[in-house]
C-alpha positions in Angstrom: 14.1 10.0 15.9 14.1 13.4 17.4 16.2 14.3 20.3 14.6 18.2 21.1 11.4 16.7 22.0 9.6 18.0 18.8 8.0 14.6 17.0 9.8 13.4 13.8 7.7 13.8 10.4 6.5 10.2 10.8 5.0 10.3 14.0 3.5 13.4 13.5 1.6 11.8 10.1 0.4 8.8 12.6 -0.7 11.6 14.8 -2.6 12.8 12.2 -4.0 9.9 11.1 -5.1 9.0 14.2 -6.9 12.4 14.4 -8.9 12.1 11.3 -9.7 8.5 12.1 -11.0 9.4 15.4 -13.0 13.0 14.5 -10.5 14.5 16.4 -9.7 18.1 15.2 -6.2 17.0 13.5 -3.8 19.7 15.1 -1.4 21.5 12.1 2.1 20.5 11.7 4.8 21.8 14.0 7.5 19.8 11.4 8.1 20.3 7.7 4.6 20.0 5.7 6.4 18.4 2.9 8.2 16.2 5.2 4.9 14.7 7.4 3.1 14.9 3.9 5.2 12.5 2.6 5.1 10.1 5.8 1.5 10.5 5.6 1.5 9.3 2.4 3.8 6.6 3.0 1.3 5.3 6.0 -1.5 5.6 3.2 0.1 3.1 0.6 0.9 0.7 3.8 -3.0 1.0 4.8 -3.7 0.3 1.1 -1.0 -2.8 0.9 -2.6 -4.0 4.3 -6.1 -4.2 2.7 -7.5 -1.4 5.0 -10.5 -0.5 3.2 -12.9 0.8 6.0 -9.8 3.6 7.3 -8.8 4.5 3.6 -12.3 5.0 2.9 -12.2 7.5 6.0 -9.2 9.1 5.1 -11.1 9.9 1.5 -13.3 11.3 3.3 -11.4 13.7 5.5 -9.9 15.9 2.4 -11.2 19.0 3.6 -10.1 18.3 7.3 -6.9 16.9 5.9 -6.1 20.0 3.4 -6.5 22.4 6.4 -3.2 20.5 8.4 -1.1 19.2 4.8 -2.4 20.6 2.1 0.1 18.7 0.4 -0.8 15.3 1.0 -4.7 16.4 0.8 -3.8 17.8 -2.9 -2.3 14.3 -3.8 -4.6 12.5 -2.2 -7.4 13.7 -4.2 -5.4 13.9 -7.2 -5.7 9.8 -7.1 -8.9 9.7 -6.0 -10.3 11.2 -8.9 -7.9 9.7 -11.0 -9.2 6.1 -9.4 -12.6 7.1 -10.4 -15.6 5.9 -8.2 -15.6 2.6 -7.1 -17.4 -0.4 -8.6 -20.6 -1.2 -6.4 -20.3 -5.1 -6.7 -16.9 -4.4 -5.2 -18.8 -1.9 -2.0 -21.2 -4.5 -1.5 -18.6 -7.5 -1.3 -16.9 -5.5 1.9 -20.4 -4.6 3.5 
């Protein structure tokens, strides 16, 4: 943790999560964008091991909000989306 008052890489990617989760305008970086890229990231695959599906699916879709405060996590992001291809709808309609 941070000592100067600035927030560490990982709390500023929870900040930013929080942001997109809540249609709050997500506020840019004041870190390292590779550095809170990768923590957001890294809270992505533990939403994804928890079995988060309703806040993944609204983290897909806040790319375009996302790209505007890390680009590079937005650019991964929807690297593996499209890579994932769309979603079964059997599978949609077992969450509903």
């Amino acid at each position: 943790m941070r000592t100067d008052g600035a927030p560490d890489s990982r709390q500023e990617a929870a900040s930013i999560i929080c942001a997109l989760l809540s249609g709050s305008l997500a506020q840019a970086t004041s870190g390292s964008e590779p550095a809170v890229s990768r923590e957001f990231l890294r809270w992505y695959q533990k939403l994804l091991q928890f079995g988060a599906h309703e806040t993944i699916g609204q983290l897909n879709q806040s790319c375009a909000q996302l790209s505007k405060v890390l680009p590079t996590a937005a650019a991964m992001l929807e690297a593996a989306i499209r890579e994932a291809g769309p979603e079964p709808t059997d599978n949609l309609a077992a969450r509903a």
